[in-house]
N, C-alpha and C positions, 0 to 999 in steps of 0.2 A: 559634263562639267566643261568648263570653254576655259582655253588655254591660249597665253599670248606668252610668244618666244621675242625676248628682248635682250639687247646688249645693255649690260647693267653691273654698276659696282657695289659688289656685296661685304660689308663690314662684320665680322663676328668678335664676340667681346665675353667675354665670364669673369668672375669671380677667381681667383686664385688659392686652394687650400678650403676651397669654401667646404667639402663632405668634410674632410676631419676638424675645420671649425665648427660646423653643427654639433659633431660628436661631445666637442671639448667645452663650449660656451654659445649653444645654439640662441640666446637671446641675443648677442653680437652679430653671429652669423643674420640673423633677422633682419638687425639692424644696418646691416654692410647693404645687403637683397633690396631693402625699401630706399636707402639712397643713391644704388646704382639703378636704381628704375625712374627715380626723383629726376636724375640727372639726365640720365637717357630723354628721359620726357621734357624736361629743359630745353635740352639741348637740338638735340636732334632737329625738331622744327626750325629751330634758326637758319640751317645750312640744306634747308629743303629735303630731306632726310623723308626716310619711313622706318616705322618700326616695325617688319614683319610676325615675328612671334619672338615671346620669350620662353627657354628652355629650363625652367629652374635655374641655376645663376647664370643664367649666358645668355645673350640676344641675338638675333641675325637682323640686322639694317640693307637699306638697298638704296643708293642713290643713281638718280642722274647723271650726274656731273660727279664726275672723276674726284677732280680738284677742290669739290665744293666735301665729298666724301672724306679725303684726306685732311682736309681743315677743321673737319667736324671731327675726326678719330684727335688728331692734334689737341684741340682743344676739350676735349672729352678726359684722354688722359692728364693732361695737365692738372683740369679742376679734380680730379679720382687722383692723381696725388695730393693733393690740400688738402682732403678728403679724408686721406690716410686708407685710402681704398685702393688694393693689390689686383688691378686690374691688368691684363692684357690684352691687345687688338691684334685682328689677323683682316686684310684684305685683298681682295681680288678682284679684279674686271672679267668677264667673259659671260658668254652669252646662257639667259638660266630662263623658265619657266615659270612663268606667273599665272598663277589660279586665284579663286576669289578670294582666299584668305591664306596661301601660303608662295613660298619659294621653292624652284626644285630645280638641279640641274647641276653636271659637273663645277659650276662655277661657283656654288653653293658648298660643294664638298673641299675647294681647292681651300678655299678662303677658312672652312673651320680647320683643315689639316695645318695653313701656315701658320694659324691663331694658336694652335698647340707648341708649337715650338718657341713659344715667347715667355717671358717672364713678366713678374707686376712691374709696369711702369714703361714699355716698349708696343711700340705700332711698327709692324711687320706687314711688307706689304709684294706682291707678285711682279716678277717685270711688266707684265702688264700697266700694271699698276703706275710703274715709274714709267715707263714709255711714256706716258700721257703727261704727267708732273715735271720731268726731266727739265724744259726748260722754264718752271716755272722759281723764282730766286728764293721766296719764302718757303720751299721746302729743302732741309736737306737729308742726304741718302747715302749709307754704306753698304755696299755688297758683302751679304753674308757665305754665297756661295751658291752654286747648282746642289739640288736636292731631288731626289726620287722619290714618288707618293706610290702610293696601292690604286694598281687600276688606271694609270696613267704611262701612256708609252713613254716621254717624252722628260726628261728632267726639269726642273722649275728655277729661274735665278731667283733667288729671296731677297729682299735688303730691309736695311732697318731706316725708321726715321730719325737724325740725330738730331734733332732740332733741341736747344738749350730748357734742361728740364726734364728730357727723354731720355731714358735707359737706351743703353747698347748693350745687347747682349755678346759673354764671350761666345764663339764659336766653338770651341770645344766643350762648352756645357749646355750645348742645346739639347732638347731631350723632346719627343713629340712622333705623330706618327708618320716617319720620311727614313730615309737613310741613305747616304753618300752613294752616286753612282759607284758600278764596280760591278764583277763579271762573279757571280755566287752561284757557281755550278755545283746541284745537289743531284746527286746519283741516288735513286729511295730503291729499298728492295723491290719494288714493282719492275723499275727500269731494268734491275739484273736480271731481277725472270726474264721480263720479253727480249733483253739480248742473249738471252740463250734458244729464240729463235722456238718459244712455243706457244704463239698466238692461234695457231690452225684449232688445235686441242682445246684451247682457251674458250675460244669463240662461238666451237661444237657444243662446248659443253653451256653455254649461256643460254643457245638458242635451244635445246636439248629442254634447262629449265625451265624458260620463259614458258616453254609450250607445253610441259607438264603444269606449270601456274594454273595457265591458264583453262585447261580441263578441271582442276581443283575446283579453279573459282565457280566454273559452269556447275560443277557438280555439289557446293554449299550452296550454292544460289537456287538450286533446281529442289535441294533437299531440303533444306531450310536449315542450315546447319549454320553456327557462329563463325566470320568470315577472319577471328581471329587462325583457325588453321591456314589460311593463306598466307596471312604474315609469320606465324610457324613455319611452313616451310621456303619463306624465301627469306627467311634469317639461315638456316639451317644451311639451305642451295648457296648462301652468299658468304656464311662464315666460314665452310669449308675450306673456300678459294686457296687462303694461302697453303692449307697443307696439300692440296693439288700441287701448286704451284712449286712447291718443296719438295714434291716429288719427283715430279718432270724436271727439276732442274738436278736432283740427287740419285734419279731412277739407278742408276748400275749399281750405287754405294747400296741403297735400301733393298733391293732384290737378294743381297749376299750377306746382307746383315752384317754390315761393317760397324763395329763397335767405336770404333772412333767416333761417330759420324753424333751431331745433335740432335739431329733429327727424331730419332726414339724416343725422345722426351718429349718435343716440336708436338707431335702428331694430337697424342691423350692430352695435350695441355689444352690443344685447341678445342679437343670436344667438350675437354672439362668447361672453357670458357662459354663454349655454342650452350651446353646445358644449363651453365650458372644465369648466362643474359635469358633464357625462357623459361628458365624459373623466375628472377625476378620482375617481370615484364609480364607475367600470364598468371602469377600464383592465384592473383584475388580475380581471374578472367573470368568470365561464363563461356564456357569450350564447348559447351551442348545446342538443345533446338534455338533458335533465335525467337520461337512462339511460345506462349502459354495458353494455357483456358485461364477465365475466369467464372464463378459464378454468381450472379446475384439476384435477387427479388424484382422483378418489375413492378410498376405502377397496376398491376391487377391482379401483384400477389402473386406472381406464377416465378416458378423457380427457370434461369434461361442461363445458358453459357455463350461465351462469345471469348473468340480468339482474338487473342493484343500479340504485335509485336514486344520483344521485352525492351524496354527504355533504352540501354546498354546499347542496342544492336538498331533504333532509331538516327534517322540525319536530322542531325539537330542544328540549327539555325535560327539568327535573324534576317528579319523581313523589314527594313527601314523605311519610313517616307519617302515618296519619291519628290525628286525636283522637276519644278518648272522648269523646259526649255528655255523660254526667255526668261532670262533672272530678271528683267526690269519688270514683270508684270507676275505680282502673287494676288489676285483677283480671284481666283478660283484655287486656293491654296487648300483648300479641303479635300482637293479631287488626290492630292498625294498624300493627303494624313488618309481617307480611304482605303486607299492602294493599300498601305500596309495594314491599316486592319483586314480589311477584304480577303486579301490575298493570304495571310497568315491563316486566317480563318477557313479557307477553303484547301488551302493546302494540308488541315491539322485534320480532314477527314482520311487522308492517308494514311494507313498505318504503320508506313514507310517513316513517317515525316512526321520531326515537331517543331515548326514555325513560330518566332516570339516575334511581335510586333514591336517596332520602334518607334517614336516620334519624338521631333524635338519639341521643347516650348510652343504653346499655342502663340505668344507674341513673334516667338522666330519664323511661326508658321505664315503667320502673317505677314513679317517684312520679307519675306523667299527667303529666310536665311536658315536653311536646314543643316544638318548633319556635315559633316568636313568630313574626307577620305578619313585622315587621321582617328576622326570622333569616330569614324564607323571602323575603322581597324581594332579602334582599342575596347570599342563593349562588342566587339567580336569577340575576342579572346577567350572568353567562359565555353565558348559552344564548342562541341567536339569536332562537328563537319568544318574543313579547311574553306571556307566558304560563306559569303553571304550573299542577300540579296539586295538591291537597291534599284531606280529606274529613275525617269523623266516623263512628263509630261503636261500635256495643252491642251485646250479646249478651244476649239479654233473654229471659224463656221462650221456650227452645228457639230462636230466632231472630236472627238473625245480620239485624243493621240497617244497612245504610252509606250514605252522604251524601257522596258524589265529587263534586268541584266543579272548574272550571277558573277561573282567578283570576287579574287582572291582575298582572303582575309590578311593575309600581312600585307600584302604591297598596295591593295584596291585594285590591283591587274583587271580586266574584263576577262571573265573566261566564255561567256557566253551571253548574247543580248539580241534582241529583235524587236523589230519594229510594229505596232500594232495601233489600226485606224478604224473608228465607226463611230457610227450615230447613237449608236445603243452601247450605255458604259456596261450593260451584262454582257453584250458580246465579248469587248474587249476583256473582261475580266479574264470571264470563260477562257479565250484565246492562250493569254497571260498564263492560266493556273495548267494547262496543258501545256505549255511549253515549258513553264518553269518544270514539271512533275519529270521531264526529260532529260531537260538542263542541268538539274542538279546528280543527277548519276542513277535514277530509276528505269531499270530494265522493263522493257513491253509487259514480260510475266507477271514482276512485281507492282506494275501500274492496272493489272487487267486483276487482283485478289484486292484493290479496295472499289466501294463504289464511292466518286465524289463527285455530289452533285452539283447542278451548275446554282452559278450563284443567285437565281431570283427562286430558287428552289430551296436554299439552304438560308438565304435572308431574310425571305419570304416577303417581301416590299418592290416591288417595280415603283413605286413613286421617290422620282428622283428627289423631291425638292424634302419629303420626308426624310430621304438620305444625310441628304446635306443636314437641315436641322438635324440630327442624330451626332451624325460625324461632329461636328462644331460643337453642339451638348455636350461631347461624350469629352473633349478632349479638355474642356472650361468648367468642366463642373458644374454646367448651366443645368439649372434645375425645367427653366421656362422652355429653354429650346429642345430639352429631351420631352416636354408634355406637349409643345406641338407636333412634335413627333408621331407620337402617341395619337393626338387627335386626325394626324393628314393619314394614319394607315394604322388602324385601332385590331387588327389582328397580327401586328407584327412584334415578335417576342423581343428583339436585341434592348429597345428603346426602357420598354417593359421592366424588363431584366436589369439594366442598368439603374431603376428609379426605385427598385425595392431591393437592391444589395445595398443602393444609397440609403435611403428612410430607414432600414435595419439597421445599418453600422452606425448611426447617430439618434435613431429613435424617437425618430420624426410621426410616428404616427401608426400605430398594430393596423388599425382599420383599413387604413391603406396598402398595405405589406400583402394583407390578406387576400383583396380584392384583384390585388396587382396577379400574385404570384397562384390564385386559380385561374387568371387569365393566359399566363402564360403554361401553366399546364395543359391547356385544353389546343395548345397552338404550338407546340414543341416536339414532333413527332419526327418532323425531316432531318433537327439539329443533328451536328455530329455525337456520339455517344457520352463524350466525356459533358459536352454540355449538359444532355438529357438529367445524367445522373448529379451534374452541378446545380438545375433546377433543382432538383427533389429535396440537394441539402437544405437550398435555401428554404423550401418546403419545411423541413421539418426543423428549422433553427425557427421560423417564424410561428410555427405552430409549438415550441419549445420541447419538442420531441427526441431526445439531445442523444437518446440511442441510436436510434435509425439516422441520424445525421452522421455518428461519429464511424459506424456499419461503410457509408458511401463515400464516407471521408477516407477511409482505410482503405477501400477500392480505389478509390482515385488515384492514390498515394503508391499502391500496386501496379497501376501503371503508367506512371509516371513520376516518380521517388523524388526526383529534384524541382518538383512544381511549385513556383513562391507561394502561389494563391491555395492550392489545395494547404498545402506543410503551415501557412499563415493561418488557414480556417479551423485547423483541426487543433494549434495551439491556442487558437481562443474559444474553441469549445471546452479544452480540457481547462481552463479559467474560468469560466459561466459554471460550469457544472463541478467547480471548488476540487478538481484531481491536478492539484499542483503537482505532486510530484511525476505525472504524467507529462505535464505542459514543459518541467525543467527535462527530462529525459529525448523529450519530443525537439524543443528548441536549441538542444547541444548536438544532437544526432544530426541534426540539417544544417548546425552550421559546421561539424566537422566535414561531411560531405558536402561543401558549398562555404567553402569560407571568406566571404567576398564582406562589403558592407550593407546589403540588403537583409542579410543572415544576420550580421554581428549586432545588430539591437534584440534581438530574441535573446543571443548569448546572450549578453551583457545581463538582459533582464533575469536570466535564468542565476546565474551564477550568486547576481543580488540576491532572488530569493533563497537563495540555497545560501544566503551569506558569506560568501567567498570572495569578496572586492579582491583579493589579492588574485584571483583568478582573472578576473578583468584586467588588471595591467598586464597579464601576461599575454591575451589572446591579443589585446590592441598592441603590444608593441613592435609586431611584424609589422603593419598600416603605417605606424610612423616611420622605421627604419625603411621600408620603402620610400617614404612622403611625409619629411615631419610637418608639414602643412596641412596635414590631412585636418580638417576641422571637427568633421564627424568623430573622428577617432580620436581628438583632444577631448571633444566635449565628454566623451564615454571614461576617459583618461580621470578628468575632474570628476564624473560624479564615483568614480571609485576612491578618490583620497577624501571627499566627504564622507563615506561612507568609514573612514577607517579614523578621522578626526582628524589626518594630515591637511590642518586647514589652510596654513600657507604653500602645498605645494599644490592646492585645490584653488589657490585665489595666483599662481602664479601661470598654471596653465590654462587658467582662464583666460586671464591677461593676454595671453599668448593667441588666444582665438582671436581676441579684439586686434591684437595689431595686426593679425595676416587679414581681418573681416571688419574695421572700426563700426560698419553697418551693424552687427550683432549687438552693440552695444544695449540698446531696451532690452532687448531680451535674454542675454544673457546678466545681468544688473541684479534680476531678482536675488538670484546665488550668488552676487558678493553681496550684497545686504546681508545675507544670511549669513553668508562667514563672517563679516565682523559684527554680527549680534552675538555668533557660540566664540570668537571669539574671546569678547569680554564677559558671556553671561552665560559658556556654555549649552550642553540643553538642555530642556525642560526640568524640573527637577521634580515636575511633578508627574501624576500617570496620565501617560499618554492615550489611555484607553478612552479618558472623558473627552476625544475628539473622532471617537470612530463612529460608525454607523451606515444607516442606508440616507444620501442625499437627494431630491427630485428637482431638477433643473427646474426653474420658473418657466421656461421657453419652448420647452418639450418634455419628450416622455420618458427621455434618457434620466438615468439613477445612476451616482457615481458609487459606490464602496470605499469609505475610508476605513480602514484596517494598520495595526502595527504589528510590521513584519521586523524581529531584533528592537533595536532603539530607534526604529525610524515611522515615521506615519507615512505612508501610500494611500493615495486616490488610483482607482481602477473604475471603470466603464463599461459595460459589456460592450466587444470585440473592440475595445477600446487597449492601447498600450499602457503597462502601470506606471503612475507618477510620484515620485519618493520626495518628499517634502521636509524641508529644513525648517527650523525657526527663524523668524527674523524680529519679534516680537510680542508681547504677550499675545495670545491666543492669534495667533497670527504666522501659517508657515509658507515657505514659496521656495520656487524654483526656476531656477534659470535655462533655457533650453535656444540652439542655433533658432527653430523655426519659431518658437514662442516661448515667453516666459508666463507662468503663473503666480499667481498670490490668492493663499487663501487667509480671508479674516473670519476669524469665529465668531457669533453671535450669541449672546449671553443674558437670557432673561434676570430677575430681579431674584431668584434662587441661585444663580451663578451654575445655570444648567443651559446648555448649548442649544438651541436651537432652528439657529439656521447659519450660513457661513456665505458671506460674499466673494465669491471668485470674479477676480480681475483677470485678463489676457494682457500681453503685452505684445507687439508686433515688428518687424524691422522698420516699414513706414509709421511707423505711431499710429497706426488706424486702431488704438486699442479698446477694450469692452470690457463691460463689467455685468453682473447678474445674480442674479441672488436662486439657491438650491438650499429646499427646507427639507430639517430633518424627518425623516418618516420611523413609521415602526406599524406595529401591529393593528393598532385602535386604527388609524387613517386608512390604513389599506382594507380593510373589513369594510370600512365605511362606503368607501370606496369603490370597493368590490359590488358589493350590493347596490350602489346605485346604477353600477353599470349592469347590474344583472336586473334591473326595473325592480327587485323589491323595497318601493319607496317607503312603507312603513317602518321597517327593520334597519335600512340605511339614512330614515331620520331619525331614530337613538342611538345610532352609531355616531352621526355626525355631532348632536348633541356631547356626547362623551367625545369624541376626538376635541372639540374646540372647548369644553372643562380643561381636559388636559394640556392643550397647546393654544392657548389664547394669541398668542403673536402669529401664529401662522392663518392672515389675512383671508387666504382663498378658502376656507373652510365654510369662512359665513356666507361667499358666494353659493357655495356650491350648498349649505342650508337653506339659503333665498331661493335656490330651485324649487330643493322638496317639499320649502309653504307656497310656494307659488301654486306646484299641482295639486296640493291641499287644498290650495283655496278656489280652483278650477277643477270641473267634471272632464274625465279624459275626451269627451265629445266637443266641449271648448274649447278642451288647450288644441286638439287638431284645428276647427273651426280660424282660431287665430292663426295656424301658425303659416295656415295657406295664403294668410294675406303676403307672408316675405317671400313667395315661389317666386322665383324668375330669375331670367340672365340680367347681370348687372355688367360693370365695365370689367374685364376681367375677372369677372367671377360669377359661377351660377350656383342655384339656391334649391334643393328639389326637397321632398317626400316620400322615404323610403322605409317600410315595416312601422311608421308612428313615428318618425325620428325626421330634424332638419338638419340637412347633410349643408353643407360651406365647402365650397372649394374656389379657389385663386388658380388661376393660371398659372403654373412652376409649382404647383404646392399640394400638400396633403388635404385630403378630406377632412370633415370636421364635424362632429354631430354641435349644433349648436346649441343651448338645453335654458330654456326661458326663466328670468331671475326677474320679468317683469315685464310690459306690454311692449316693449320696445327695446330690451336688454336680454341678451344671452350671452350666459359662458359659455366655455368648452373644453374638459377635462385633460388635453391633450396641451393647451399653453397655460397656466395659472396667472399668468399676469397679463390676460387680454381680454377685454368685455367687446363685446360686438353693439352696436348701437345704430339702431334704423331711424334714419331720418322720416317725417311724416307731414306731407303736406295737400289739406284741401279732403283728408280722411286716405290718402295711398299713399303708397310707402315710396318715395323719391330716391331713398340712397341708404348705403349702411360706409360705418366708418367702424372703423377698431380705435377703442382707448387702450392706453398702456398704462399699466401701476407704476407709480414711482414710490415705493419703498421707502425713502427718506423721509419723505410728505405725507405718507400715506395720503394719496390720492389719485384721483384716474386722470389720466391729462391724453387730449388729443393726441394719437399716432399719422401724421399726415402721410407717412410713406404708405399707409395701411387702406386710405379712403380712396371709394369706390360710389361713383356716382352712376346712380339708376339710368339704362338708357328703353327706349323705346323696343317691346315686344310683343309677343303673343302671346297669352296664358294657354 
């Protein structure tokens, strides 16, 4: 990180009484916050000014110009009186440390210490400060006095601004963190012991300790014992001290048992206290081996054990992006989102070690703007080991530079970093993941019981540029750059891996899922273990196998209890496979053991079902009392008082989101619509049940679940979060949400029976969508089923009945125009045809596989395409897409996709979809 040391005037400024106004009338308090930021932002530019950061109500500014700083506090306060805003200033000159986005340095600390001693309405400012303004006539200045700070040798003269309009504060009601020179000789019982002159004893006895520690530690370390008995016994060697010390200081009196003496009492109080602190510190400890066995089934059926570290007794860390050297040049900004995949990843074969990867925003990544000391201090915090990891690097002729450091987690201190250069970015990894395995506090011994392999071993890809595309896929959601991926190094699992956890969790496509995830079993051997058995889930979620899924999900969770993504997958198992009261036991348990906001939508959702809203205001009101700005923890706020009918404190904390976020506005909208619909017209009065069922996306193969859980409708998804929906009109309910809002409108044939509902999205950019999801039941899916199983005669009386029964449901008669198509062709002509579409087209190729025409796009799932006519195929997987082959001169020149528009009923060109023929070889 590049640091410039400058002489510079730093202004600090807050709110005055601002916590106990939140408390008392926090929409005021709100409102104070947005117009001393208004103002700030006003102003400040005028007088060439910078706004460094804001701190919750307070700012720190830095100017140039002394005089030009003073004139800007001047007239800051002035308008923050007009205002009616209880503002105070504190400034400073002296020389402080500028990094890319922050301030650092004693002259930083002077300036928010003199800002404390001020009242609303006064600018206080350092002699520094006036030395420089002294003779300037527009300002004037009374000395308040020399003052003493913490951490400074030196007393400070303070003065106030009196300029007409400005408060003076009295001097004897100043209040702040300073105090009046003066000589505050404290004698503490320590001082008494060592002037009774027994340091010699004292000292014996440390180095005495230290060196029994340290055989201990050799000896839990060597046995594999929990290295909680270390700290046992230097709590125990250290709590002692003072009745040592009260001895040697009372020795004659205590040998002769002088009843006067306190001491008798002193001695048992102190063990009582050494016992009380390792009881409460160790009760819920694990004091035993640091390993376990586990056992479980492998992929050939064979019963195998393998020894885990326990969780508890792992170093647990993050592993951040790293920065570019040169911050002007994020060109190669992949090479540090990398690094910390990479490197987390190779360091999690250790069984020493659990490495999380970090990154910031792909846009941040892009402009070089990563992570801030700060950002990386504070999603530090969660992890046990006092420590994280971070680096730098470049890509410079031909050479891949990196700079991996480990870094104290409160202050970003460097506690260890090295330099590391090569041609080959596996070298450097390698280099990297060896010295990091050192760096963070693994003994030779405990680095020589894992095996971790080097990185073209465990990534299984030498092809850089495959890398790259991955890295950049993985971090964009990009569906195209993780299939080129895939096509530059077609045995490599990561890319793989990542495109059928995708397709699954949105249901993009079974046939693809399948092909994906045998390919990457047969190419998964080297991964590190928990991977192995993470494949297998996905295995058996995708083959719907939901025992043997939930079997490895339990194993995972065995060793490693606190893992998002395991505790995340095994909560939406227990929802696919309808053991809710599993899923609410499963999602309280993880967030009491992990109570942060990544947990607290599980809770929230749990408590819902369980019907407890009132449970949810309780768990979110620590996140506010922290952070009443939290917005996540508003929105969870609001959907708990819909949930109970408190609809105006439901539309007032909505409110409330909007003005710390006016962008939320689309999206959270749906949910006030829908309070002042129950406002005036209540809920539904009639049964809610004639809106449930199983929905099938027009666009995919995903099926929502409408269900009434209490008096509410929910949409749920497989491994999809559940969505609790209000009314906002007849047959019509929605929801408002930070990252999207929904609306659903129900569809109602001419019997007044549902069947089908259009879901709209709503967006912060307005980029919003709509689609239509038809109801299913039994008759369709039979139909259905059997077409896909080729019994075409039995799945054209199916299909016949399905479309008796549901005549508005469009794709029915598509999917009939197949089964008379191959009626009216011998299975030898419909192949004969269907070899005329074989070929690579512009992005997309066309093959023959067991009698079936496979469709694939570049970024995209397979597709069996299924002939409705010489030149027209569906395909079971989109319902509202017909594929349509252009033909010219008797060869097939191009295929395009039509889209249904439902309103119209009719097919209309999809141009984002069209794909023109280019020149190949059959």
């Amino acid at each position: 990180m590049s640091e410039t040391h400058k002489l510079s005037t730093i202004l600090f400024a807050d709110i005055t009484g601002y916590t106990s106004l939140m408390q008392s009338d926090e929409r005021k308090a709100m409102q104070f916050l947005n117009s001393f930021k208004t103002e700030l932002e006003k102003t400040v530019p005028v007088f060439y000014g910078e706004i460094v950061q804001y701190f919750g109500d307070a700012c720190l500014l830095t100017f140039d110009s002394t005089s030009k700083g003073v004139a800007c506090a001047k007239t800051l306060q002035e308008n923050f009186q007009k205002s009616g805003l209880p503002i105070r200033i504190g400034m400073h000159l002296g020389e402080v440390i500028f990094t890319e986005d922050n301030v650092f340095g004693d002259g930083v600390n002077i300036a928010s210490r003199i800002e404390s001693m001020g009242v609303p309405g006064t600018v206080l400012v350092s002699s520094t400060v006036r030395n420089q303004i002294k003779n300037k006539s527009e300002f004037q200045l009374k000395s308040l006095g020399h003052f003493e700070y913490k951490n400074l040798e030196d007393p400070i003269e303070v003065y106030a601004l009196t300029n007409e309009g400005l408060i003076v504060p009295d001097v004897n009601e100043l209040h702040g963190k300073f105090k009046y020179p003066q000589d505050l000789e404290k004698i503490t019982f320590l001082q008494k012991i060592w002037s009774k002159k027994v340091p010699q004893i004292l000292v014996a006895y440390l180095l005495l300790s230290w060196t029994g520690l340290q055989i201990l530690d050799w000896a839990l370390i060597r046995f594999g014992i929990s290295p909680q008995w270390a700290k046992i016994f230097f709590i125990i060697v250290t709590g002692i001290i003072p009745s040592i010390l009260v001895y040697l200081n009372n020795k004659k009196q205590i040998l002769h048992w002088n009843n006067k003496i306190p001491e008798k009492i002193f001695f048992p109080l102190n063990f009582v206290l050494i016992g009380l602190v390792l009881v409460l510190m160790f009760r819920t400890e694990d004091l035993g081996a640091i390993s376990k066995n586990i056992t479980y089934i492998n992929t050939d059926g064979e019963v195998k054990t393998q020894g885990i570290i326990k969780s508890e007794f792992k170093k647990q860390f993050p592993v951040f992006a790293f920065d570019p050297i040169d911050k002007t040049d994020s060109t190669d900004y992949w090479i540090g989102l990398q690094a910390s995949m990479n490197i987390s990843y190779l360091l999690n074969q250790d069984k020493y070690l659990t490495a999380a990867e970090y990154v910031p925003g792909i846009k941040r990544a892009q402009e070089g703007t990563f992570f801030t000391t700060v950002e990386k201090t504070e999603l530090s915090k969660p992890f046990k080991s006092d420590f994280y990891i971070d680096g730098q690097y470049q890509y410079k002729d031909g050479q891949y530079i990196m700079i991996p450091a480990v870094k104290n987690k409160v202050n970003g201190n460097v506690i260890k970093e090295k330099e590391f250069a090569s041609a080959d970015l596996f070298t450097v990894t390698d280099s990297i993941v060896a010295f990091l395995r050192g760096a963070v506090g693994l003994t030779p011994s405990q680095m020589d019981e894992s095996l971790v392999l080097d990185f073209d071993e465990v990534v299984q890809s030498r092809n850089i540029d495959a890398i790259k595309e991955f890295t950049i896929g993985y971090y964009t959601y990009n569906f195209v750059q993780m299939d080129k991926a895939i096509q530059m190094d077609t045995t490599w699992v990561a890319p793989a891996k990542f495109l059928v956890e995708f397709i699954n969790y949105y249901s993009l496509g079974e046939i693809e899922s399948k092909i994906l995830i045998n390919r990457i079993m047969r190419h998964s051997n080297n991964l590190p273990f928990q991977e192995q058995i993470g494949i297998r889930v996905q295995k058996h979620l995708i083959y719907k196998e939901w025992k043997k899924a939930e079997q490895l999900l339990n194993l995972q969770l065995e060793i490693e209890p606190n893992n998002e993504d395991y505790n995340f997958s095994l909560s939406n198992l227990y929802l696919i496979t309808g053991q809710i009261d599993k899923y609410i036991e499963q999602a309280l348990t993880y967030y009491n053991n992990n109570p942060d906001l990544a947990t607290l939508r599980s809770a929230v959702d749990a408590f819902l079902l369980k019907g407890e809203p009132e449970s949810v205001i309780t768990i979110v009101e620590p996140f506010l009392k922290k952070d009443p700005t939290n917005v996540v923890a508003l929105e969870h706020l609001a959907e708990a008082y819909l949930h109970l009918k408190e609809y105006d404190l439901a539309e007032e904390t909505i409110n409330k989101i909007l003005i710390i976020n006016p962008e939320f506005e689309p999206t959270m909208s749906p949910s006030l619509e829908a309070i002042n619909y129950m406002k005036s017209n209540g809920k539904p009065k009639n049964d809610l049940s004639k809106f449930t069922g199983h929905f099938r996306l027009d666009h995919s193969e995903l099926i929502l679940e409408l269900s009434v859980l209490g008096d509410n409708l929910q949409s749920r998804g497989k491994y999809q979060e559940g969505l609790f929906l209000f009314p906002s009109r007849t047959n019509t309910f929605q929801r408002g949400k930070i990252g999207k809002g929904h609306r659903f409108h129900f569809l109602v044939d001419e019997q007044n029976n549902i069947y089908a509902q259009k879901r709209s999205e709503y967006f912060v950019r307005n980029n919003n969508r709509s689609g239509y999801d038809w109801k299913q039941d039994s008759i369709i899916w039979k139909a259905e089923s059997l077409l896909k199983k080729g019994q075409y005669n039995g799945a054209y009386e199916a299909y016949n009945t399905a479309i008796t029964a549901h005549p508005k449901h469009y794709y029915l008669k598509n999917h009939l125009e197949h089964l008379q198509y191959l009626k009216r062709h011998t299975e030898e002509a419909v192949q004969s045809k269907l070899q005329r579409f074989v070929g690579n087209y512009r992005e997309a190729r066309i093959w023959i596989e067991d009698g079936l025409l496979y469709y694939k796009e570049n970024g995209n799932v397979r597709q069996i395409l299924r002939p409705i006519s010489n030149n027209r195929f569906i395909t079971l997987s989109r319902y509202n897409f017909i594929y349509e082959f252009i033909e010219e001169n008797n060869k097939i020149v191009a295929v395009r996709s039509l889209l249904h528009d439902f309103e119209k009923d009719e097919w209309q060109l999809n141009r984002d979809w069209y794909y023109k023929r280019t020149v190949f070889k059959d």
